[in-house]
LUMPABA-301808 format. One record per residue: residue number from 1; z, x, y of N, C-alpha, C in turn; residue in one letter. Coordinates in steps of 0.02 Angstrom, whole numbers, plus 50000, padded with zeros to 5 digits. Each point is the difference from the previous one (the first is absolute). Layout:
<sites>
SITE/num/n.zz/n.xx/n.yy/ca.zz/ca.xx/ca.yy/c.zz/c.xx/c.yy/residu
SITE/NUM/Z/X/Y/Z/X/Y/Z/X/Y/a
...
</sites>
This chain:
<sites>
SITE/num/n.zz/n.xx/n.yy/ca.zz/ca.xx/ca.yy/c.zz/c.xx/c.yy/residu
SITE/1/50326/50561/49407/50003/50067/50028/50063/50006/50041/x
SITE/2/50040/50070/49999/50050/50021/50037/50012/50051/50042/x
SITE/3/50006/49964/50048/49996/50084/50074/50063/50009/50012/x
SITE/4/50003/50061/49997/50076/50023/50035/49990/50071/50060/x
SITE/5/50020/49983/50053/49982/50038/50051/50069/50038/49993/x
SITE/6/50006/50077/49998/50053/50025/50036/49975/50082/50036/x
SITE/7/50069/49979/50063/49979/50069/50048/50052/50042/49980/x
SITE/8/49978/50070/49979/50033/50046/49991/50010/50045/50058/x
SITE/9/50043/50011/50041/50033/50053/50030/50029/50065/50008/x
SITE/10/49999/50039/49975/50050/50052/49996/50021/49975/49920/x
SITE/11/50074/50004/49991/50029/49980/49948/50019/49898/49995/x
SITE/12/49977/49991/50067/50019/49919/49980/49967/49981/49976/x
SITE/13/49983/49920/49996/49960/49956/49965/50012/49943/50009/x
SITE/14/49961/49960/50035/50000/49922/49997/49971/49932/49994/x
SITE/15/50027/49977/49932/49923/49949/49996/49983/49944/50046/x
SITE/16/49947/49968/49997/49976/49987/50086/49980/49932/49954/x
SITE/17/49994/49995/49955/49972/49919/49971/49926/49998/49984/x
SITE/18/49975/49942/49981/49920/49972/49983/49975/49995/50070/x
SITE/19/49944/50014/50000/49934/49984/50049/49927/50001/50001/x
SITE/20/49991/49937/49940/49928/49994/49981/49959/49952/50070/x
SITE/21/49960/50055/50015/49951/49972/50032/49928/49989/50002/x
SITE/22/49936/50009/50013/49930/49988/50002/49970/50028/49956/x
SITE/23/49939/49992/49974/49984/50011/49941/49911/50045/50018/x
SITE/24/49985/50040/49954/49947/50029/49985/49984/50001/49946/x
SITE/25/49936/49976/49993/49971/49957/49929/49937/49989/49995/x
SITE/26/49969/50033/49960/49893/49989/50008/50001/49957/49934/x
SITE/27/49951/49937/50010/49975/49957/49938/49929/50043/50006/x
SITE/28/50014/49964/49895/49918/50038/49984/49952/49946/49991/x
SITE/29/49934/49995/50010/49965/49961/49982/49979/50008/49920/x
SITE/30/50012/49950/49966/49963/50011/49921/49991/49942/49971/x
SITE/31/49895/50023/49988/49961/49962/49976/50022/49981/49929/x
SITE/32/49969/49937/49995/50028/49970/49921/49952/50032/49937/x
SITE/33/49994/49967/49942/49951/50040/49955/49958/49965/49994/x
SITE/34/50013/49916/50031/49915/49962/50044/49959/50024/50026/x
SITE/35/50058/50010/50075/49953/50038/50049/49987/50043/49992/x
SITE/36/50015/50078/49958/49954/50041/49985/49952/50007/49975/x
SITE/37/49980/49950/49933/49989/50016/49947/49938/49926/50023/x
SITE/38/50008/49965/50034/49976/49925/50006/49975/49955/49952/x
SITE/39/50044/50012/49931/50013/49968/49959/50074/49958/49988/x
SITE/40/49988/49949/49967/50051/49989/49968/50036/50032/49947/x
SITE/41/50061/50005/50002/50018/50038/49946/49997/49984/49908/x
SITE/42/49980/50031/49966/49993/49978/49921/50054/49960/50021/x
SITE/43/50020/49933/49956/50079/49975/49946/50022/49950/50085/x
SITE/44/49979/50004/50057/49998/49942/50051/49970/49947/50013/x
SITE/45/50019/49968/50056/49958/49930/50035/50002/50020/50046/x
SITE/46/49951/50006/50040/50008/50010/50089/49996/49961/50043/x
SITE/47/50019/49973/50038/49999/49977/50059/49905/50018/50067/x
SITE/48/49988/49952/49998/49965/50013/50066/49992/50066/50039/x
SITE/49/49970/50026/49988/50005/50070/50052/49973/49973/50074/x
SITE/50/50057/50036/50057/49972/49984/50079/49995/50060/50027/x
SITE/51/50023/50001/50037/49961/50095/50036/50063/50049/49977/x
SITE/52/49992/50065/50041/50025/50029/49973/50072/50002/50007/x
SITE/53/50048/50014/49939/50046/49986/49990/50063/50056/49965/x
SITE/54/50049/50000/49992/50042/50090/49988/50064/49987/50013/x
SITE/55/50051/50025/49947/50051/50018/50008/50055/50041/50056/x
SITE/56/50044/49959/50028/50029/50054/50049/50069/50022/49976/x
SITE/57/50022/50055/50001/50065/50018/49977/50041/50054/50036/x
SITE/58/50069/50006/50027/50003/50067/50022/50006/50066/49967/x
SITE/59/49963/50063/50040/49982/50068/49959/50047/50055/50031/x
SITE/60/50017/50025/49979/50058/50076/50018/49943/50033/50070/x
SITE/61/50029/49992/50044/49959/50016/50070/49977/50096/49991/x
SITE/62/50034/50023/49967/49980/50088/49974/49948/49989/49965/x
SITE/63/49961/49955/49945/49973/50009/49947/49940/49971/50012/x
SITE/64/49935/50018/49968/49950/49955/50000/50007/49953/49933/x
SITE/65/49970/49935/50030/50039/49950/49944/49924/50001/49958/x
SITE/66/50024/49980/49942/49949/49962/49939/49957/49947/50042/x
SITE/67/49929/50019/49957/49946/49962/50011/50011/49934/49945/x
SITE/68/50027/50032/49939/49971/49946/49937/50069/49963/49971/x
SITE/69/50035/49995/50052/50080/49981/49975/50051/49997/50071/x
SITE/70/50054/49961/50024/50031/49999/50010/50062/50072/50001/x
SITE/71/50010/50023/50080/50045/50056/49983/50055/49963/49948/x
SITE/72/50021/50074/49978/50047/50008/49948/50079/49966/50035/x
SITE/73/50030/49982/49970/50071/49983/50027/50060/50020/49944/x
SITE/74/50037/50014/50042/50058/50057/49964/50049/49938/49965/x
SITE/75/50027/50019/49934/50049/49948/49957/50043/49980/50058/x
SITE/76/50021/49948/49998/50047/49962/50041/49974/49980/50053/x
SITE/77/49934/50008/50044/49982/50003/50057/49989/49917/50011/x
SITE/78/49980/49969/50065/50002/49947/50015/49931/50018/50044/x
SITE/79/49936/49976/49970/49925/50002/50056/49988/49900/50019/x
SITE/80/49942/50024/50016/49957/49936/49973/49923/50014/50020/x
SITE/81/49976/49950/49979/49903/49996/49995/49980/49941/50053/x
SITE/82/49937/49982/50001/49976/49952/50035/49921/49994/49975/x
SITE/83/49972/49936/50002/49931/50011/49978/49967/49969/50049/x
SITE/84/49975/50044/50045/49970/49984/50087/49908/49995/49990/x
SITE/85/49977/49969/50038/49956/50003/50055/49990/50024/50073/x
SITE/86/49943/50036/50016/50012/49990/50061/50012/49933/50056/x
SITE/87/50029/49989/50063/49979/49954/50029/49943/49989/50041/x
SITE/88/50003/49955/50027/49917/49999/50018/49978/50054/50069/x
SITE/89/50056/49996/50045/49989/50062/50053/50001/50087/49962/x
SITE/90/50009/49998/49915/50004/50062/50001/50060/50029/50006/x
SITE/91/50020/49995/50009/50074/50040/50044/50055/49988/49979/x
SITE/92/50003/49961/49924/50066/49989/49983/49988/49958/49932/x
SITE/93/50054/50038/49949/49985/49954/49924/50044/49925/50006/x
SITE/94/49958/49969/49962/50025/49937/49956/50018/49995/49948/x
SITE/95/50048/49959/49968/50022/50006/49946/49925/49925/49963/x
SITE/96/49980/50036/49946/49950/49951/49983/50022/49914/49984/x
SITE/97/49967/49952/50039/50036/49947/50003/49996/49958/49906/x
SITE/98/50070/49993/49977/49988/49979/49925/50006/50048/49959/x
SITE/99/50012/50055/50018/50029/50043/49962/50057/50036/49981/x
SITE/100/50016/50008/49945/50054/50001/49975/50014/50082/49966/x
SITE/101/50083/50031/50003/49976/50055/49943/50045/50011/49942/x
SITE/102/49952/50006/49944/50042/49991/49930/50009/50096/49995/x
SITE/103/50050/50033/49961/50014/50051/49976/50028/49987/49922/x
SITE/104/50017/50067/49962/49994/49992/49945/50080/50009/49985/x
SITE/105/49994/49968/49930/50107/50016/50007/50017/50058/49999/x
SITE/106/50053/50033/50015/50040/50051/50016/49966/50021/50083/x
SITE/107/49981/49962/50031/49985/50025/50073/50024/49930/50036/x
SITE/108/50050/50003/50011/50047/49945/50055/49979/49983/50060/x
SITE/109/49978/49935/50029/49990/49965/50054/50020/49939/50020/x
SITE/110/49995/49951/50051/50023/49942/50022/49951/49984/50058/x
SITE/111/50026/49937/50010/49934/49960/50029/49992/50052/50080/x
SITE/112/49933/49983/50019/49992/50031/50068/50041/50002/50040/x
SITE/113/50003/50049/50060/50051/49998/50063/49962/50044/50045/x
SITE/114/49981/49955/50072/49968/50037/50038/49919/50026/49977/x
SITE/115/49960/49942/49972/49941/50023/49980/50006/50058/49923/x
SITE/116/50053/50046/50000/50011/50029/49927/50038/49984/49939/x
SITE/117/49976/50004/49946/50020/49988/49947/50056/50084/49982/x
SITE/118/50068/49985/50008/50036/50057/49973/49985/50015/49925/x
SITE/119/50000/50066/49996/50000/50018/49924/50064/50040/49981/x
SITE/120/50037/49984/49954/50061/50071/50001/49972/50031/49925/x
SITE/121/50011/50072/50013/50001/50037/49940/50038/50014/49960/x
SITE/122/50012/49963/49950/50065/49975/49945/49993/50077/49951/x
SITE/123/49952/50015/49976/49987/50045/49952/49934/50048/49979/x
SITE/124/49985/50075/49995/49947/50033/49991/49942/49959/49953/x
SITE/125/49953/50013/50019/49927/49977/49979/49940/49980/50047/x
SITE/126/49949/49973/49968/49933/50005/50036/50003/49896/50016/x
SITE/127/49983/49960/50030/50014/49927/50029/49914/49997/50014/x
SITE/128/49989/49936/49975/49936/49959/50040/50024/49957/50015/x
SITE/129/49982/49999/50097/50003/49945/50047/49922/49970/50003/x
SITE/130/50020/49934/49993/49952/49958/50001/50005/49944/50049/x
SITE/131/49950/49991/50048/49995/49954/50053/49963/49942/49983/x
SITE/132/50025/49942/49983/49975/49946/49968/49988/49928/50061/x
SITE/133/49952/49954/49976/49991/49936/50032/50060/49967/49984/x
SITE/134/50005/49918/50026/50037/49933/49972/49992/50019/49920/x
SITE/135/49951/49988/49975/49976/49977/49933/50025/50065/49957/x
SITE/136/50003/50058/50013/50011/50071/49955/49968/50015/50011/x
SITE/137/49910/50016/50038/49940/50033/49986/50027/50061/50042/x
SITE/138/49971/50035/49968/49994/50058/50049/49964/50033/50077/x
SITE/139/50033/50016/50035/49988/50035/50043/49955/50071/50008/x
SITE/140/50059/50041/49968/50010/50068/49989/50044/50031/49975/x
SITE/141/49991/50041/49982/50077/50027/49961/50003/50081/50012/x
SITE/142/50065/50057/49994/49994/50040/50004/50062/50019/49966/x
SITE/143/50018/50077/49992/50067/50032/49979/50062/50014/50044/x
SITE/144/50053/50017/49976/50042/50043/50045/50050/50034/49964/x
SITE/145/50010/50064/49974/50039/50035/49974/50080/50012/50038/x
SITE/146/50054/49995/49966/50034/49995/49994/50067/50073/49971/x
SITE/147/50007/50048/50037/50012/50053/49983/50078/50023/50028/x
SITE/148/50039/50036/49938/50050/50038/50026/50021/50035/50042/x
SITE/149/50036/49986/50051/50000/50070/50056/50052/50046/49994/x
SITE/150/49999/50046/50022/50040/50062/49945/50018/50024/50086/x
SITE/151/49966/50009/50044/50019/50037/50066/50008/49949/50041/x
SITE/152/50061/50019/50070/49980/49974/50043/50009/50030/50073/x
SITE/153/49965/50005/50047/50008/50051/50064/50008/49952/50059/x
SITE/154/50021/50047/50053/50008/49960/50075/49941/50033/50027/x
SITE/155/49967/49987/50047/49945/50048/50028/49989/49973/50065/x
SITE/156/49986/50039/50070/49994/49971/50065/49931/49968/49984/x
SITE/157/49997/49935/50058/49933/49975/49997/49984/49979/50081/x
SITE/158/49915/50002/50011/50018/49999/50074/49950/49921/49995/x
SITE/159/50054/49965/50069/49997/49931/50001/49932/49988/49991/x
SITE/160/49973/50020/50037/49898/49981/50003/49955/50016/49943/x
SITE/161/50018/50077/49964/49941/50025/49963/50046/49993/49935/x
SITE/162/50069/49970/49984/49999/49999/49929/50050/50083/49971/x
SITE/163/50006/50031/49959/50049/50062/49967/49937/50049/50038/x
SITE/164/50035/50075/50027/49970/50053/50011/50025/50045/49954/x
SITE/165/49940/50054/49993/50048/50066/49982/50031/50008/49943/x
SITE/166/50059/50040/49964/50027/50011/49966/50065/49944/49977/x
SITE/167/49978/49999/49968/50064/49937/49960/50074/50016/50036/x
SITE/168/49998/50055/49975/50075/50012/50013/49999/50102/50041/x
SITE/169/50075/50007/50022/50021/50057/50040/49978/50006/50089/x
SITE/170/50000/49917/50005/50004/49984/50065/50067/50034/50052/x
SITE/171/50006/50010/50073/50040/49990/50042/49982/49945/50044/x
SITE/172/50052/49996/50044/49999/49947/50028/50019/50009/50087/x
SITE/173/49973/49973/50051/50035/50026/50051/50042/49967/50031/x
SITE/174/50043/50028/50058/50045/49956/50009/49998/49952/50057/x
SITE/175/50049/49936/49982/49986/49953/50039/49959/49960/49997/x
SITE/176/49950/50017/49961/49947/49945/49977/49999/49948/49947/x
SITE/177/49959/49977/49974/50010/49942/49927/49942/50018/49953/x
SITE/178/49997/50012/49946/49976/49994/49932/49978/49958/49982/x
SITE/179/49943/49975/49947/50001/49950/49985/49974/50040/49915/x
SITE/180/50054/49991/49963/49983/50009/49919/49968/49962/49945/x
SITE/181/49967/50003/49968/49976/49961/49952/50019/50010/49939/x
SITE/182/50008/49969/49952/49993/50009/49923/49965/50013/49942/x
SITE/183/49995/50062/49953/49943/49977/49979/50017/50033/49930/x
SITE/184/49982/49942/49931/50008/50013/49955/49930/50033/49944/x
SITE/185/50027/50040/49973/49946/50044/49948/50016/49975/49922/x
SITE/186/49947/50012/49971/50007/50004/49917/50014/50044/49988/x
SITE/187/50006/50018/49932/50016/50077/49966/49932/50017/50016/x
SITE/188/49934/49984/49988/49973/50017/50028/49964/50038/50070/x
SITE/189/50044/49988/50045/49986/50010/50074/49972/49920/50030/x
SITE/190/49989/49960/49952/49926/49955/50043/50070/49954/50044/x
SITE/191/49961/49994/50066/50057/49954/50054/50001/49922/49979/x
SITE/192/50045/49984/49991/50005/49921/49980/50028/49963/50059/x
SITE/193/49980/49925/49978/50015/49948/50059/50079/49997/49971/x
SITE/194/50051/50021/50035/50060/49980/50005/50045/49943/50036/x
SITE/195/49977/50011/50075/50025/49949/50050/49952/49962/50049/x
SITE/196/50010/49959/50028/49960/49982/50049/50047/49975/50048/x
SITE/197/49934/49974/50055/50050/49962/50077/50055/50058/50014/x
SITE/198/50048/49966/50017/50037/50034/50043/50059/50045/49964/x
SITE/199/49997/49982/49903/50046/50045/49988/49948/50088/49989/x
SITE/200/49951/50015/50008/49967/50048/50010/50003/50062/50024/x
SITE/201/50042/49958/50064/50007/50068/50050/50081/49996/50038/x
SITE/202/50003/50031/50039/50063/50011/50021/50000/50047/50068/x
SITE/203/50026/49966/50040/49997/50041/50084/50064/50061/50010/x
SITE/204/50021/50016/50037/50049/50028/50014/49999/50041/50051/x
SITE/205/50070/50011/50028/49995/50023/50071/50022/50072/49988/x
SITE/206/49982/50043/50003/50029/50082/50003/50042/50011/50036/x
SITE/207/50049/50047/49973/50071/50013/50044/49957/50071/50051/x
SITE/208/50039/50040/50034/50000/50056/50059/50002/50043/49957/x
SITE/209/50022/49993/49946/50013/50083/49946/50043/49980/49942/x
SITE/210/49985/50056/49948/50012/49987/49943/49950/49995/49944/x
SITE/211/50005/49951/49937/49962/49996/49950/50002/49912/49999/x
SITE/212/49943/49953/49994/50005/49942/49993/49974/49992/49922/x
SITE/213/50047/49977/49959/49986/49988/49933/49993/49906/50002/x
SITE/214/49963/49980/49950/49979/49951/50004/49981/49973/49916/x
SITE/215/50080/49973/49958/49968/49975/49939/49967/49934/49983/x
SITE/216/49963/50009/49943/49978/49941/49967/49996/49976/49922/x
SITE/217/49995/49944/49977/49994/49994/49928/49946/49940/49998/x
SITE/218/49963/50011/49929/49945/49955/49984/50038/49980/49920/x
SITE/219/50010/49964/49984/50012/49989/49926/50071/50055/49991/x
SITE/220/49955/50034/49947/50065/50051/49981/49980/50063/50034/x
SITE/221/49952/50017/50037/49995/50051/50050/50014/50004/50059/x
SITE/222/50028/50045/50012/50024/50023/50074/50001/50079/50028/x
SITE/223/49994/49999/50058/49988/50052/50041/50025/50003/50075/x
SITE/224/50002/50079/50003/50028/49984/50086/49944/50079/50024/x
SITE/225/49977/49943/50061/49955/50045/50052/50047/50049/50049/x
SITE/226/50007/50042/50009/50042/50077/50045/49954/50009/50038/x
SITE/227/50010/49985/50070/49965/50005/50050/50044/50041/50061/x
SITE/228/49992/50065/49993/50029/50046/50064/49969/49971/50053/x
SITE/229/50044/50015/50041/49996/49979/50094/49940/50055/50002/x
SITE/230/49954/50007/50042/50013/50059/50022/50005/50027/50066/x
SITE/231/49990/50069/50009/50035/50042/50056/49946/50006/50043/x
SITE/232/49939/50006/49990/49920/50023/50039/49951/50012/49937/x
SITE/233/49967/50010/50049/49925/50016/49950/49979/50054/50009/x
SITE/234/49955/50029/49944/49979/50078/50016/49935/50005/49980/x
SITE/235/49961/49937/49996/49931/50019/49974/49966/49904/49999/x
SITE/236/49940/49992/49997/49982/49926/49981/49971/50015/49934/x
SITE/237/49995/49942/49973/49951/49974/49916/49957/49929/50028/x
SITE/238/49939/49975/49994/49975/49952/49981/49987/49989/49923/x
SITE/239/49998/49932/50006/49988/49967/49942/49932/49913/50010/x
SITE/240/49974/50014/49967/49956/49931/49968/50053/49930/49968/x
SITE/241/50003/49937/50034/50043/49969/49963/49953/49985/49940/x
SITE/242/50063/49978/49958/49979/49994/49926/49997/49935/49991/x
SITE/243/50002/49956/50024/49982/49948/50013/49936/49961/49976/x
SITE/244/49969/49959/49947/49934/50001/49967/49971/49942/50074/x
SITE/245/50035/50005/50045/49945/49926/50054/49970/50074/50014/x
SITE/246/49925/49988/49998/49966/50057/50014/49968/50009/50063/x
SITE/247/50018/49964/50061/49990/50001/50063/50047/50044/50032/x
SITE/248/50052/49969/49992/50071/50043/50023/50015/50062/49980/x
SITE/249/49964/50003/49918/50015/50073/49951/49936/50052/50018/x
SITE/250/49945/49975/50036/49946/50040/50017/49979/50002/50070/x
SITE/251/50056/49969/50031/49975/50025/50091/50066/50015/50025/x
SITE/252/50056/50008/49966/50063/50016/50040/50014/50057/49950/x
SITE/253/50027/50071/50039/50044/50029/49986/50083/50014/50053/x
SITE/254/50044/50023/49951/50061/49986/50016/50046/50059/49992/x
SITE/255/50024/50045/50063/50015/50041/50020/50103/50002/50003/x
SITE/256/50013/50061/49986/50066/49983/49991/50028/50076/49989/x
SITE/257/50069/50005/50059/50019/50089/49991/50041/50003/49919/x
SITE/258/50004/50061/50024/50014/50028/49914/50050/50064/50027/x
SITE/259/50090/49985/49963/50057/50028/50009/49989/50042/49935/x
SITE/260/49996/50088/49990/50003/50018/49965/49980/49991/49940/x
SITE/261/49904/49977/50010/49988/49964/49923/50001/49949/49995/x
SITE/262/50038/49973/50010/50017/49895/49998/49973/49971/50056/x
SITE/263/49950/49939/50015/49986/49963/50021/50044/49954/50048/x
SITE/264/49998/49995/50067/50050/49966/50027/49970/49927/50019/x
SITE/265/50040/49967/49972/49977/49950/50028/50029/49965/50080/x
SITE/266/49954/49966/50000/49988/49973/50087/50043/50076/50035/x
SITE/267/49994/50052/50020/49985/50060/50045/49946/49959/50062/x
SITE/268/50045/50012/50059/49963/49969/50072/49923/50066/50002/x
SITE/269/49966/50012/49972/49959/50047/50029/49953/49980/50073/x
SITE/270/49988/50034/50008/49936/49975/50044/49940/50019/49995/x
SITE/271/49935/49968/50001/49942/50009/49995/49956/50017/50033/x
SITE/272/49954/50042/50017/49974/50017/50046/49922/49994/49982/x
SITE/273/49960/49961/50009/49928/49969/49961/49939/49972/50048/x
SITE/274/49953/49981/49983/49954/49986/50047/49977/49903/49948/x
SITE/275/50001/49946/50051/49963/49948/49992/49946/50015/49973/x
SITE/276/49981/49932/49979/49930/49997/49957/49925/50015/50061/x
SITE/277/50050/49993/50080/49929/50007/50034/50006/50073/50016/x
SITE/278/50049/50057/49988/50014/50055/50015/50036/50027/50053/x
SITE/279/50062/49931/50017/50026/50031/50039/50064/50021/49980/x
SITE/280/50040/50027/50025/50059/50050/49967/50074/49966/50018/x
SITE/281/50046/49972/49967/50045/49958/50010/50072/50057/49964/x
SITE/282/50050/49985/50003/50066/50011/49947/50038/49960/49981/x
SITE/283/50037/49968/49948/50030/49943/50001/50074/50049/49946/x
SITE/284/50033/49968/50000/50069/49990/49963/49974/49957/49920/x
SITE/285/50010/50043/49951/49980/49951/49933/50065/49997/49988/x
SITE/286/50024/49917/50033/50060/49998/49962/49979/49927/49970/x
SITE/287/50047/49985/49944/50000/49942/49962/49924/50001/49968/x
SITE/288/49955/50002/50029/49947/49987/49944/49952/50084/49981/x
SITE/289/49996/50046/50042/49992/50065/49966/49941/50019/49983/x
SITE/290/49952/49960/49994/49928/50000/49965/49946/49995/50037/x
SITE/291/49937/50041/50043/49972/49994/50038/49924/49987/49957/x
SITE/292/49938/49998/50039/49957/49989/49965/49958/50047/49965/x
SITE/293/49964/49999/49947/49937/50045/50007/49928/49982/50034/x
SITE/294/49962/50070/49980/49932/49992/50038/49959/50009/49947/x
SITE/295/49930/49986/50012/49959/50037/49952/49987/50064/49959/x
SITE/296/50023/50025/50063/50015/50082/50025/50073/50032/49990/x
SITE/297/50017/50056/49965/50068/50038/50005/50011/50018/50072/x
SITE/298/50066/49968/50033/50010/50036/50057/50087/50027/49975/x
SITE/299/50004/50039/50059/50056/50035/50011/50060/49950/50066/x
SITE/300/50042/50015/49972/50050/49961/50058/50051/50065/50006/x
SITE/301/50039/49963/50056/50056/50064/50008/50082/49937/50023/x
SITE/302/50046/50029/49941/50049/49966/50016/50073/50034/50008/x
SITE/303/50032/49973/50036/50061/50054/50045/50061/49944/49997/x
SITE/304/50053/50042/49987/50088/49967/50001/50032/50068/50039/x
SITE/305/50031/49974/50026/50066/50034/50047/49980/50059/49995/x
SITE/306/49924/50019/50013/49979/50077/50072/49968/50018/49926/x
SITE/307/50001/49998/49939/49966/50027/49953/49923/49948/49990/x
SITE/308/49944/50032/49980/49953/49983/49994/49936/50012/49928/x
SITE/309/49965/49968/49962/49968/50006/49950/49931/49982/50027/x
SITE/310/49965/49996/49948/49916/50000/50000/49991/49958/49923/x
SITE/311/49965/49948/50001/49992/49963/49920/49946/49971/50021/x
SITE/312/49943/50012/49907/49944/49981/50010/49979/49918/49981/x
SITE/313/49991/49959/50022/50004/49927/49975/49917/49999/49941/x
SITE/314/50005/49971/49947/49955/50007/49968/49940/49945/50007/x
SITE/315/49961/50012/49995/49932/49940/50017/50043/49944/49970/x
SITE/316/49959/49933/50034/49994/49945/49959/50000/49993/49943/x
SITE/317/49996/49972/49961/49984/49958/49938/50015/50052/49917/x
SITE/318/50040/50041/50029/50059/50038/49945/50014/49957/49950/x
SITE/319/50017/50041/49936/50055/49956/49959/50057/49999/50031/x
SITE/320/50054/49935/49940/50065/50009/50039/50042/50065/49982/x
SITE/321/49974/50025/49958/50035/50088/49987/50022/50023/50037/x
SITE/322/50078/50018/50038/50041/50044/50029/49959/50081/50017/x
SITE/323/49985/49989/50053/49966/50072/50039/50069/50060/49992/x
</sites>
């Protein structure tokens, strides 16, 4: 992946260099066609079954990932898998001890690193990963498709809850930092695993004024995000992150002014709201932007430089669908 930051000014222009930093990234859990099915598969040998057991892989943090397969990963992409257990406190996978993972040819890998087995995506088609003993028996096995990406976008993402909002026709305010993500489509629309770790995302510091353009390339695609400064705000928008962790995507919503239509990102607003015991506080949503919900629709009231709005926060346990 390739970032190119530049600040546009007036008529100047100057490129500012690379600055890949921190990453935003949801793994999916996916059961094998053992563990679903709690058979062995026709045409196998299995291995010992021990408790319960599942594929981990990373999933496009916008998308809800596959139950019966491994997200999709875009031609050229670089993922990997893992075939975990829980540990015994619960609270954290294992990689199953003695296990190994075979894939099928035209789906590229090398030995483990860091508990994962890398996979690179050499070429379009459908792959069975298979998690095997010492001996070859089987584990479990599952798919992972392998697909063309035809698009690719920059889109703000907020550090905690993952991409908000509208893909694209962001502003930006000034003096503050961004943090962009990547995210590749099929001809289809469907979001594919393109990047992970830290080439993912990309920080950046906003100039005082102007337009901050910001290119990138995946393979043979490329794009550049146009991000106006902006001047003030004249109205708010909430949004539901889209985010599939469904804690964060069903008790936080995430508030943000809006320059003529466009969404500003990080805008200092201030909040004016009542605690969960009912008492009435105001805070500054800066950097993270997203307050909670209730059971209940309430109303908040939020104000920038002497102007003031009214926005209704939506109950709890919403889809992640953009209000």
């Amino acid at each position: 992946m390739t970032w190119m930051k530049r600040v546009v000014v007036g008529a100047s222009a100057a490129w500012i260099g690379f600055a890949i930093l921190a990453c935003t990234e949801t793994d999916a859990e996916v059961e094998g066609d053992l563990a679903s099915s709690g058979r062995c598969p026709a045409g196998e040998r299995c291995a010992p079954r021990g408790g319960p057991r599942f594929f981990l892989a990373p999933a496009p943090a916008g998308a809800e990932p596959p139950t019966d397969e491994l997200p999709p990963l875009a031609t050229g992409a670089r993922g990997w898998v893992r075939f975990v257990e829980a540990s015994a406190s619960g609270s954290d996978y294992l990689n199953v001890p003695g296990a190994r993972i075979e894939v099928d040819p035209g789906l590229g890998t090398a030995p483990a690193s860091d508990a994962r087995t890398p996979l690179l995506a050499m070429e379009p088609g459908t792959f069975t990963i298979r998690a095997v003993d010492e001996l070859g028996n089987l584990h479990d096995r599952t798919r992972i498709r392998v697909v063309d990406g035809t698009e690719l976008t920059l889109r703000p993402v907020n550090w905690f809850v993952g991409p908000i909002g509208p893909s694209t026709g962001w502003h930006v305010w000034p003096g503050t930092r961004i943090r962009l993500s990547s995210e590749v489509r099929s001809e289809d629309g469907e979001l594919l695993v393109a990047l992970t770790g830290s080439d993912a995302v990309i920080d950046l510091d906003v100039p005082s004024s102007g337009v901050l353009d910001v290119e990138a390339a995946f393979g043979d695609l490329t794009t550049t995000a146009r991000l106006p400064v902006a001047r003030g705000v004249d109205g708010v928008v909430g949004y539901a992150p889209l985010s599939c962790d469904s804690e964060r995507r069903d008790t936080l919503y995430c508030l943000y002014g809006v320059e003529g239509g466009s969404p500003v990102y990080d805008a200092p607003l201030v909040v004016e709201d009542v605690d969960e015991d009912g008492n009435p506080y105001a805070i500054e949503l800066t950097g993270f932007q997203c307050i909670r919900r209730d059971p209940e629709p309430r109303t908040v009231t939020l104000s920038l430089d002497g102007s003031r709005w009214t926005q209704v926060i939506p109950p709890a346990g919403d889809s992640c669908a953009a209000d």
